[in-house]
C-alpha positions in Angstrom: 92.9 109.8 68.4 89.9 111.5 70.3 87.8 111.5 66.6 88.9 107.5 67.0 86.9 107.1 70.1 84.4 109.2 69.4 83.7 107.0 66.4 84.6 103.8 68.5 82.4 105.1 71.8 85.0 104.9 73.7 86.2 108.3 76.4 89.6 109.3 76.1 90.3 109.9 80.0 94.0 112.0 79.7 97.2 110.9 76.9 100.7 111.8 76.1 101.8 112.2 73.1 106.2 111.7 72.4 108.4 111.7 70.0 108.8 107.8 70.0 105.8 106.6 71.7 102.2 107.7 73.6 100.4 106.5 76.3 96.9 106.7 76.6 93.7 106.1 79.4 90.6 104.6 78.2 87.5 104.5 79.3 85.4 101.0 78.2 81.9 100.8 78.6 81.0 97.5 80.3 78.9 95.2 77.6 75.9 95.0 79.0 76.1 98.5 79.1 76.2 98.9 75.1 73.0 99.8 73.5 72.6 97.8 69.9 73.5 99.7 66.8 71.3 101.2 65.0 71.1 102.8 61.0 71.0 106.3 63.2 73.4 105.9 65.8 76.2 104.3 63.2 75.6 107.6 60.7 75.9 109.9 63.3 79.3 108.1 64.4 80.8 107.8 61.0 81.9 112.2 60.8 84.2 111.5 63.3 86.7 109.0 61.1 85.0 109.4 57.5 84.8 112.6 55.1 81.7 113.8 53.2 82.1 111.8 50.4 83.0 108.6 52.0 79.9 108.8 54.1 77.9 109.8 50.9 78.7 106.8 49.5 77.6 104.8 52.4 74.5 106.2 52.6 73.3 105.2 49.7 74.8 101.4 50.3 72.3 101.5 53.2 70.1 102.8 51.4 69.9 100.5 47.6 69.8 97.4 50.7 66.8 98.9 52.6 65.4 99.6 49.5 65.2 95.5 48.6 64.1 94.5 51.6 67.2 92.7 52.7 67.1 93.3 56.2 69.8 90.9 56.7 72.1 92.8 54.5 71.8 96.0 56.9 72.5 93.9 59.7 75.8 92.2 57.9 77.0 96.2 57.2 76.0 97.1 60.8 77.8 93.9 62.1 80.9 94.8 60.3 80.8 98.6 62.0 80.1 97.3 65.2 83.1 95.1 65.9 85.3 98.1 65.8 83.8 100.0 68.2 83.9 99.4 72.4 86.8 97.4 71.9 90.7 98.8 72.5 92.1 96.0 70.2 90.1 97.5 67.0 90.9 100.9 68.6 94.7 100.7 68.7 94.5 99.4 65.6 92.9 101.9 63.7 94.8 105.1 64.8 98.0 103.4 64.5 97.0 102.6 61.0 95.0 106.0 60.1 98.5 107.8 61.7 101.0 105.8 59.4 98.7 106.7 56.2 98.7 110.2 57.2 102.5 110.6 58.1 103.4 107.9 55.0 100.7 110.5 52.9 103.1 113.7 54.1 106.6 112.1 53.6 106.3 109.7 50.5 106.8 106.8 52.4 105.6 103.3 52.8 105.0 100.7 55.6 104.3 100.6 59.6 105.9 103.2 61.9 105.3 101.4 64.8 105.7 97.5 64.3 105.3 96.4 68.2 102.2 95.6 69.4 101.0 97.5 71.8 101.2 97.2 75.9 97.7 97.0 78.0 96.9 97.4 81.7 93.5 97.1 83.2 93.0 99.7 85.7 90.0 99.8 87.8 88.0 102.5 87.8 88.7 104.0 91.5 89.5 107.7 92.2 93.1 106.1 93.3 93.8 104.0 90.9 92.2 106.4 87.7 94.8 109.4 89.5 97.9 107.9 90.3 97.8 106.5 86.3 96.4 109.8 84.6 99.1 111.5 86.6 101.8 108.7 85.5 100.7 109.8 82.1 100.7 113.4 82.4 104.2 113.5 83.9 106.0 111.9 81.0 106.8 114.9 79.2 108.7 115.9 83.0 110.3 112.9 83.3 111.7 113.3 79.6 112.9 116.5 80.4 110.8 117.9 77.7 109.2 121.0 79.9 109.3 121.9 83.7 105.6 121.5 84.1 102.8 119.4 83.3 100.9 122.4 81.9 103.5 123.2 79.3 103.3 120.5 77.1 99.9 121.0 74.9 100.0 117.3 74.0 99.0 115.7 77.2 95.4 115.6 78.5 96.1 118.3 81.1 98.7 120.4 78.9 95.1 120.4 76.4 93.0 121.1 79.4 95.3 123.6 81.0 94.6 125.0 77.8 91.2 125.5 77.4 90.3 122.0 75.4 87.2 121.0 76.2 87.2 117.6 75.5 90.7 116.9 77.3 89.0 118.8 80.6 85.9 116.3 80.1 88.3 113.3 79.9 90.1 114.4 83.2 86.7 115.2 84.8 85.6 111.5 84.6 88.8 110.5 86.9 86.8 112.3 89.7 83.7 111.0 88.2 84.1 108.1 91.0 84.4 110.5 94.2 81.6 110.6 96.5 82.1 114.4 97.0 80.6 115.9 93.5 78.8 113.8 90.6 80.6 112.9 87.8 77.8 115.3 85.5 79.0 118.3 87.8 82.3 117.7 87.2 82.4 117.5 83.4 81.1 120.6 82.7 82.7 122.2 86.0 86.8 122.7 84.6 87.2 124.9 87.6 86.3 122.3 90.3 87.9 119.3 88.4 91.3 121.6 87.7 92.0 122.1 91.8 91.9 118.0 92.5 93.5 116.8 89.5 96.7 119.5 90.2 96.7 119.3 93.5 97.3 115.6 92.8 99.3 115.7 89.9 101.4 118.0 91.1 101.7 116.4 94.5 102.9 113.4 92.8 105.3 114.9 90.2 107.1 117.2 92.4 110.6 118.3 92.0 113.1 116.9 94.5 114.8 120.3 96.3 118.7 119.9 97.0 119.2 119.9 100.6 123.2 120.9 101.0 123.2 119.8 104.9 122.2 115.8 104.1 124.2 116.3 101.4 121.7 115.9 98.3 122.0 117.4 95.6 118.4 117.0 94.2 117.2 115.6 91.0 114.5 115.7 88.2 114.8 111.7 87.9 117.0 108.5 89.5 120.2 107.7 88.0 120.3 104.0 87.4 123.0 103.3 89.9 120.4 104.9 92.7 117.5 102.1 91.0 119.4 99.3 91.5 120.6 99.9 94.8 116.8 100.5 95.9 115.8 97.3 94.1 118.9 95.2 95.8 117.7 96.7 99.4 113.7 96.0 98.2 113.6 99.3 99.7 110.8 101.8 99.4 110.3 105.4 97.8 107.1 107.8 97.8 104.9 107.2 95.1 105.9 111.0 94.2 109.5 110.0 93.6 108.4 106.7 91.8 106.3 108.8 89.5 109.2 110.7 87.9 110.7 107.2 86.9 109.4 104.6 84.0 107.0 102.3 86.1 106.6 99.2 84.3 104.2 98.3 86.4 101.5 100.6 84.4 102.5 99.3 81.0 103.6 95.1 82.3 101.4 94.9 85.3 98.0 93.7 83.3 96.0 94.7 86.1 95.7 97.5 88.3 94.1 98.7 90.9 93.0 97.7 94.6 93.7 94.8 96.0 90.0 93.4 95.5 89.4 94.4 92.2 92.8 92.4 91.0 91.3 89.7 92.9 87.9 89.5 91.4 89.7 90.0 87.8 91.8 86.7 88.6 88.8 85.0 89.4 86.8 85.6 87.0 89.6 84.5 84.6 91.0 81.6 86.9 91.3 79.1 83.7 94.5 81.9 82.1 96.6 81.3 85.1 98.7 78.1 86.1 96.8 75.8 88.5 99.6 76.5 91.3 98.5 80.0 91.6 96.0 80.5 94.2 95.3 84.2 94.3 95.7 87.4 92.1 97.0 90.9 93.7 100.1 91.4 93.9 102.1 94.6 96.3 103.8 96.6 94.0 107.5 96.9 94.6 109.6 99.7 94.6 107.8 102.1 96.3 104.5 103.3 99.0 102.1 102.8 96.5 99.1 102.3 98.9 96.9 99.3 98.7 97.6 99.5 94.5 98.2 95.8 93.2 98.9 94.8 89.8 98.0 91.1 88.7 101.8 90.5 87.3 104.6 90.4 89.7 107.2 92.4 88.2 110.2 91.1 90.1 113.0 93.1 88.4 113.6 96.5 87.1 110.2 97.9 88.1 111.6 101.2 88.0 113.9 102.1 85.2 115.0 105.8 84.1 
């Protein structure tokens, strides 16, 4: 996945990897933001998704249409690169396909492993926002009973970072790329400093409910669904950390996510996708304190499930 987005130019931000599924944060560069591609740039992308020979045989493609003088043929090939990359569509697509082909290669099979198409949420980029869904994401192994903590499961961004990966601690350093306290540069290449926020939040957030005999609770690692639905009948709230060890379908049905002035502008800016009765575009997410986070869908039923 990460030599994907390397190829794609796209920054893997933190992922979790299942048995069934995997969730992952992406990091878009805006479009005015992406430099055209060049000969250069595309050859120094293709290592990260092609093999010696493949890009070999490129090369000299390029270089028989150079060698005419069809500049309009080198701009066809670098057209047809170029779609695939900054884009999470073409991105989804390719690792799902490169990861059946390899699995397929390794157990004599054929066809798709994974035949739904997959779920996206827009999340803006905020220190708040960026967090509470890393941590959402990093969690999943805990809330699947997998291990006891986050660190302990080497295929999540922090369980790679935790273990010395460079690449997952830059991903989790550009969360805190958006806080006014250290630049985003210092905090790529400074694990240590990066490491203290991000656990101090994650672990803040996933924590373990205690049993406490004399209210009579007998603690938990998740919500049964009896305890769900009787929060949802009474609209009641719970702390974001409790909501965090559930499924939040909010972060894979809520479209858009983030403060309630960056859902706004989003709506706005896309006012023609909505029916003409709707007049605005945040929406409070239910089911627990989650802040001033608003999502663009309003998930009226099961938003939490186990």
């Amino acid at each position: 996945m990460l030599n994907q987005a390397g190829f794609a130019g796209l920054n893997v931000v933190t992922l979790a990897t299942l048995d069934n599924h995997f969730h992952v944060l992406i990091e878009v560069p805006e479009p005015d933001e992406v430099p055209e591609l060049t000969v250069d740039d595309l050859f120094s992308r293709l290592p990260f998704i092609y093999s010696e020979a493949k890009i070999r045989e490129l090369k000299k493609l390029f270089d028989e249409t150079a060698a005419r003088g069809d500049q309009d043929g080198i701009d066809r090939l670098l057209a047809g690169f170029a779609k695939r990359m900054h884009d999470t569509s073409f991105f989804m697509k390719e690792v799902k396909q490169r990861f059946s082909q390899w699995y397929n290669l390794r157990n004599d099979r054929r066809g798709t492993l994974r035949e739904e198409r997959y779920k996206s949420v827009l999340v803006e980029g905020s220190q708040e926002a960026l967090m509470t869904m890393a941590a959402y994401i990093d969690l999943n192994p805990m809330r699947a009973g997998i291990v006891k903590r986050a660190e302990d499961y080497r295929w999540t961004g922090y369980g790679a970072a935790a273990g010395g990966d460079t690449d997952a601690r830059k991903g989790l350093g550009r969360i805190l790329d958006h806080s006014s306290q250290v630049s985003g540069e210092e905090f790529e290449s400074c694990w240590e400093e990066t490491e203290k926020l991000y656990r101090l939040w994650l672990y803040s957030e996933g924590q373990e409910i205690a049993p406490d005999p004399e209210k009579g609770e007998r603690g938990r690692k998740g919500f049964t669904r009896e305890q769900l639905e009787a929060v949802e009948k009474l609209e009641g709230k719970m702390p974001r950390v409790q909501a965090l060890r559930c499924r939040v379908r909010y972060f894979t049905d809520g479209a858009v996510f983030g403060s309630a002035a960056f859902v706004e502008k989003i709506f706005l800016s896309n006012r023609s996708h909505f029916g003409s009765k709707r007049s605005s575009g945040a929406r409070r997410m239910r089911g627990a304190e989650w802040g001033d986070l608003c999502v663009i869908r309003d998930l009226r039923k099961t938003v939490l499930t186990t």
